[in-house]
C-alpha positions in Angstrom: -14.7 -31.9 -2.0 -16.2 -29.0 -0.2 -16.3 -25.6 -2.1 -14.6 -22.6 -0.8 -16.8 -20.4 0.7 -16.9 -16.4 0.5 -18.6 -14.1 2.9 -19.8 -10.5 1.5 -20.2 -8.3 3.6 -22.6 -5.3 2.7 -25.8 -3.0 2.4 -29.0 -4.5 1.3 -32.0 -2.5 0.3 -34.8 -1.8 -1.7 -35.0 -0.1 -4.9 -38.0 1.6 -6.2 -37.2 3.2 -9.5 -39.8 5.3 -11.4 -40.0 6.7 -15.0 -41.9 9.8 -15.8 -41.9 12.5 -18.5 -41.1 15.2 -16.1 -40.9 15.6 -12.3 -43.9 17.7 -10.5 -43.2 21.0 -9.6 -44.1 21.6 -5.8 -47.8 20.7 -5.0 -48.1 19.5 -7.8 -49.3 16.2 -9.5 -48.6 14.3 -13.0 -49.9 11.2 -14.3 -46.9 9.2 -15.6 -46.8 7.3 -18.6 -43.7 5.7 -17.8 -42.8 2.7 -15.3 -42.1 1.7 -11.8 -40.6 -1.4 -10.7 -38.7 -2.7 -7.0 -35.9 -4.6 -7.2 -32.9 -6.0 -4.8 -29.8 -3.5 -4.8 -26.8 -2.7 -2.2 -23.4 -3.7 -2.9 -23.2 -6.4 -0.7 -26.7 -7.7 -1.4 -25.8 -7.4 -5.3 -22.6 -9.0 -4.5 -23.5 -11.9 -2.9 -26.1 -12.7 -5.7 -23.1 -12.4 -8.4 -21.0 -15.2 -5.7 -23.6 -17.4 -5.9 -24.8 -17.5 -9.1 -20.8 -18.6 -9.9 -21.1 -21.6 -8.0 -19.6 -20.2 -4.7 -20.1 -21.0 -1.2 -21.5 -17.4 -0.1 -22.9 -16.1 3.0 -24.1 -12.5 3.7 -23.5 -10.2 6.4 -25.9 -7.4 6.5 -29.5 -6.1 8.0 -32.8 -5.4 7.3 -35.8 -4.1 8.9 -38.8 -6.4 10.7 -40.7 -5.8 7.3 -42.3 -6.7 3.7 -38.9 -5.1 2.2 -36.8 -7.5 4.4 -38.8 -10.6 4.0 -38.5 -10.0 0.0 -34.6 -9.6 0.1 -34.2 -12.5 2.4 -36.0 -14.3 -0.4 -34.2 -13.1 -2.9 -31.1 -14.1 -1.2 -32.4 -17.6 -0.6 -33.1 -17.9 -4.1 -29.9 -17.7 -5.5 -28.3 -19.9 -3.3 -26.6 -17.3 -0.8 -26.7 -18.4 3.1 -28.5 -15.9 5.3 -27.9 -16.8 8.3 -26.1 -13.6 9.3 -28.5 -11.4 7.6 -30.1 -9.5 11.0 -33.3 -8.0 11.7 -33.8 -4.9 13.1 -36.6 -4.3 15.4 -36.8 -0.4 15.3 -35.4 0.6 11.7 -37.1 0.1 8.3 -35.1 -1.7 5.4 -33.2 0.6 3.6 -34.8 1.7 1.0 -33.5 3.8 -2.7 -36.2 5.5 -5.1 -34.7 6.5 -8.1 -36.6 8.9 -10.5 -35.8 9.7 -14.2 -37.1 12.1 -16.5 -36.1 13.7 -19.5 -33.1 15.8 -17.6 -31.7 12.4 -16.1 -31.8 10.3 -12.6 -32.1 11.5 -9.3 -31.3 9.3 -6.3 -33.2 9.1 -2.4 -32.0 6.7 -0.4 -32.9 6.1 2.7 -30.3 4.2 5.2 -32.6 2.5 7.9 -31.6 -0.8 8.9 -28.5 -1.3 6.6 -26.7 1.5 8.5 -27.7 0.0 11.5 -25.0 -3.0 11.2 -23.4 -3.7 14.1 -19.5 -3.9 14.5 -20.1 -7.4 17.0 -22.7 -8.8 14.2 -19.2 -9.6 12.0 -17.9 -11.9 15.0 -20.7 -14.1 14.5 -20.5 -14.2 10.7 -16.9 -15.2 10.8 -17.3 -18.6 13.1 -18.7 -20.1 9.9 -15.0 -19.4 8.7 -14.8 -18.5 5.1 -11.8 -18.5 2.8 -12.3 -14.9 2.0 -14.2 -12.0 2.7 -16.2 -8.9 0.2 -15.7 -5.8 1.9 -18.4 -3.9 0.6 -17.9 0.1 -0.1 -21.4 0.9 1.6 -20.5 -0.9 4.9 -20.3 1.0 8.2 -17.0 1.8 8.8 -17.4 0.1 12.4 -17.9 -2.9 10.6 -15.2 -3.0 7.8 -12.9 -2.6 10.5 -14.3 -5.6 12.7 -14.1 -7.9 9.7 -10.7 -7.0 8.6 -9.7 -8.2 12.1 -11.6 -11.1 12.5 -9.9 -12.3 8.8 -6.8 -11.2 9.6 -6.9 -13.8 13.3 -8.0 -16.4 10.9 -5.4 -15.9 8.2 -8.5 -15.5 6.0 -8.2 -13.7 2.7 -9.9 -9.7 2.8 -10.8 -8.0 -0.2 -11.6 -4.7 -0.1 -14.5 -2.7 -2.3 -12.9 0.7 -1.4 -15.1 3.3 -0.4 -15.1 6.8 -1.6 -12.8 9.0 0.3 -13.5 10.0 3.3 -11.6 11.5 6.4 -13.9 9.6 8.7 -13.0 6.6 7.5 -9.1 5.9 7.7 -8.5 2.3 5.1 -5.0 2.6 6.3 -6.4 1.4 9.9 -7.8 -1.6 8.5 -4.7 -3.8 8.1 -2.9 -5.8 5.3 -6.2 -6.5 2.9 -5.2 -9.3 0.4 -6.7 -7.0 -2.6 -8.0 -3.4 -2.8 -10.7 -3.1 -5.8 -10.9 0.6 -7.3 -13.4 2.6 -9.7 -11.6 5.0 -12.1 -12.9 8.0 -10.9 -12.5 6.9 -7.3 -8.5 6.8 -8.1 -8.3 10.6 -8.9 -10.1 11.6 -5.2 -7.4 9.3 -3.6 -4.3 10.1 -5.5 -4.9 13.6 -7.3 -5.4 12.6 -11.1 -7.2 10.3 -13.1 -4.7 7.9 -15.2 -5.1 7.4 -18.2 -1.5 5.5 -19.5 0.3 2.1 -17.6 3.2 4.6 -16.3 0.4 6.6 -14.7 -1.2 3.7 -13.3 1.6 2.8 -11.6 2.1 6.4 -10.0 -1.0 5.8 -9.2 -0.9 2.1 -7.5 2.1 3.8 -5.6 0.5 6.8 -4.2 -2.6 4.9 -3.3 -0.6 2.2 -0.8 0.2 5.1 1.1 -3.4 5.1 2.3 -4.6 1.7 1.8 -2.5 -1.3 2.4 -3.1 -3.8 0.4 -0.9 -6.8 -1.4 -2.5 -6.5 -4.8 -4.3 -3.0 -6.3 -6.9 -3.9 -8.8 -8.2 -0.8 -11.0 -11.6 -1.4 -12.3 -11.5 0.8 -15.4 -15.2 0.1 -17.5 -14.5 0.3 -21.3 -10.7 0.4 -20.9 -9.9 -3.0 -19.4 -8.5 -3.4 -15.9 -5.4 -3.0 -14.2 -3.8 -5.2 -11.6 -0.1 -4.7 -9.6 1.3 -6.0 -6.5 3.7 -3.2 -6.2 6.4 -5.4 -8.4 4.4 -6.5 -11.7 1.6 -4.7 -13.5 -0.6 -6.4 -15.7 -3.1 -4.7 -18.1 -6.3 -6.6 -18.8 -7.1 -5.8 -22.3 -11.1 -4.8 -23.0 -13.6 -7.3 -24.2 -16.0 -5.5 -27.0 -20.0 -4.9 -25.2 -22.4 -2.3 -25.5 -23.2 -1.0 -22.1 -27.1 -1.0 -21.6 -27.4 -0.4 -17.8 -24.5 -0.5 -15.6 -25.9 -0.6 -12.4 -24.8 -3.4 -11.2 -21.4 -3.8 -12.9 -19.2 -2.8 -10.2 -20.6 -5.4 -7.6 -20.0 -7.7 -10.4 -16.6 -7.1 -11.0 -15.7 -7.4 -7.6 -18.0 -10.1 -6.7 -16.5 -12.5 -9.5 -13.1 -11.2 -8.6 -13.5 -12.7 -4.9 -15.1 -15.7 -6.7 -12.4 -16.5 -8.9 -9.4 -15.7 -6.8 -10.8 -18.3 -4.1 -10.3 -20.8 -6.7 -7.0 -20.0 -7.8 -5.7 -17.1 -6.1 -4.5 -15.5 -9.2 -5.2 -12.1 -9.4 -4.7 -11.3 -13.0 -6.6 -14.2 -13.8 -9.3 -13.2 -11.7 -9.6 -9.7 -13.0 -10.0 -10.9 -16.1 -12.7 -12.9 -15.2 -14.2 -9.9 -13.2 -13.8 -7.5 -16.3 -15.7 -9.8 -18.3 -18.7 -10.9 -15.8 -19.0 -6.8 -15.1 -19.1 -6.4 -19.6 -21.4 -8.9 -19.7 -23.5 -7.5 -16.8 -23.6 -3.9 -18.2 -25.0 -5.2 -21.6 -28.5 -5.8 -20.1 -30.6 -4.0 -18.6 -31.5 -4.2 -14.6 -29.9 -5.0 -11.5 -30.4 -8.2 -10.2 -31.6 -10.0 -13.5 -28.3 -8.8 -15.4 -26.3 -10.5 -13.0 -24.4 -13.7 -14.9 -24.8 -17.2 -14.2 -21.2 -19.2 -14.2 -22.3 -21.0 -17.8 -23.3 -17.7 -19.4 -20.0 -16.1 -18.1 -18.0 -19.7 -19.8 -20.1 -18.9 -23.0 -19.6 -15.0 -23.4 -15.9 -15.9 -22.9 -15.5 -18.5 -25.5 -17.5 -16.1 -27.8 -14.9 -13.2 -27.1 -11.9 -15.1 -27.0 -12.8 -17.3 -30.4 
């Protein structure tokens, strides 16, 4: 029995982060006892990884440059199962690339868009002939592109689920259609809707005043320590909080969603599949790194029989 397949589509870049006791001053030069490391990140690239490593069918739609960067993400992709086919090479643009320095007063963030933001609106034709059960909507898309892929799902009654984007007046979600499932960040909700909930009657007021923009069958509220929260409009479920110390969340989110997309292909039950996402993105958090955090399928089966027993 064939699997069902997902296609995530997304940014895919290269990280670069850097530890040091204190950034230079201008001109100036320090020799760091800290660490530097590259690694795989983007949402979509991140996501795809989480797919796979579930056991899903998963191709990726994004871009890279004609470079080492590319060549290693390709790779990386490869490796952990995800198809690649749709993963483009642009001849001009560099892969995107992120460095990310921390000293003692915190982390600072460069990132540089190059090829990623260079996806084409046409390139999600192509992606969709391989016809996938679902699709990731990745928050760091071009908006060109979410657009094109809602469309191309929606002509092939196939399942869209949305990574919602920070808000932005050049980039209307209300234009992209009916979207199966709309997955939102805490403090994303209070930019879209004018407050940050904090109760189950304010989540609803929230849910409400957020399909006004975005118009989605189910609303799922990604909300870290406190759980998550899930409501087609009608019933509202709370997804109670599994105990985890967070070590390094930075690739939590794209595992939430990810193993949201991954579980509701398999069942198409969205509190179940939150659940599942709330756990994989606890799990996640309570190691350190981007990529290597990411669970397997039998370590997500074994942290859930530990938390549930």
């Amino acid at each position: 029995m064939p699997k069902n397949r997902l296609l995530v589509a997304g940014g895919c870049r290269m990280e670069l982060s850097m530890t040091m006791q204190q950034l230079p001053g201008a001109g100036g030069e320090i020799v760091s006892g800290g660490k530097y490391g590259f690694s795989g990140g983007g949402r979509g690239l991140l996501g795809a990884v989480c797919a796979a490593r579930l056991g899903v069918d998963t191709l990726f739609l994004g871009r890279v440059g004609g470079d080492v960067y590319g060549a290693r993400l390709r790779q990386l992709l490869e490796s952990a199962g995800v198809d690649v086919r749709n993963l483009s090479v642009d001849k001009v643009l560099p892969t995107a690339l992120k460095v990310n320095l921390c000293d003692s007063s915190g982390t600072r963030g460069i990132l540089y868009p190059g090829a990623s933001e260079a996806l084409r609106a046409e390139d999600a034709e192509a992606a969709f002939v391989t016809y996938p059960d679902a699709v990731l909507v990745s928050s760091d898309l071009p908006y060109g592109v979410m657009k094109n892929c809602a469309a191309f799902a929606a002509a092939q009654d196939t399942a869209v689920i949305l990574d919602v984007p920070a808000l932005s007046e050049s980039a209307p979600l209300h234009e992209l259609g009916r979207l199966t499932a709309a997955i939102i960040g805490e403090s994303q909700i209070a930019s879209f809707v004018g407050f940050r909930p904090d109760s189950l009657t304010e989540y609803v007021k929230a849910a409400i005043r957020l399909s006004a923009r975005i118009d989605s069958k189910y609303f799922v509220f990604r909300l870290g320590a406190r759980g998550a929260y899930v409501t087609d409009g009608k019933y509202s479920e709370m997804i109670t909080p599994l105990p985890g110390e967070p070590a390094d969340v930075s690739a939590a989110e794209e595992t939430f969603c990810a193993t949201f997309c991954a579980a509701f292909i398999n069942g198409g039950d969205p509190k179940r599949s939150a659940f599942a996402a709330h756990a994989a993105a606890t799990l996640c958090a309570s190691k350190p790194g981007s990529v290597s955090s990411i669970p397997d399928s039998d370590m997500l089966d074994e942290f859930l029989k530990r938390s549930q027993g």
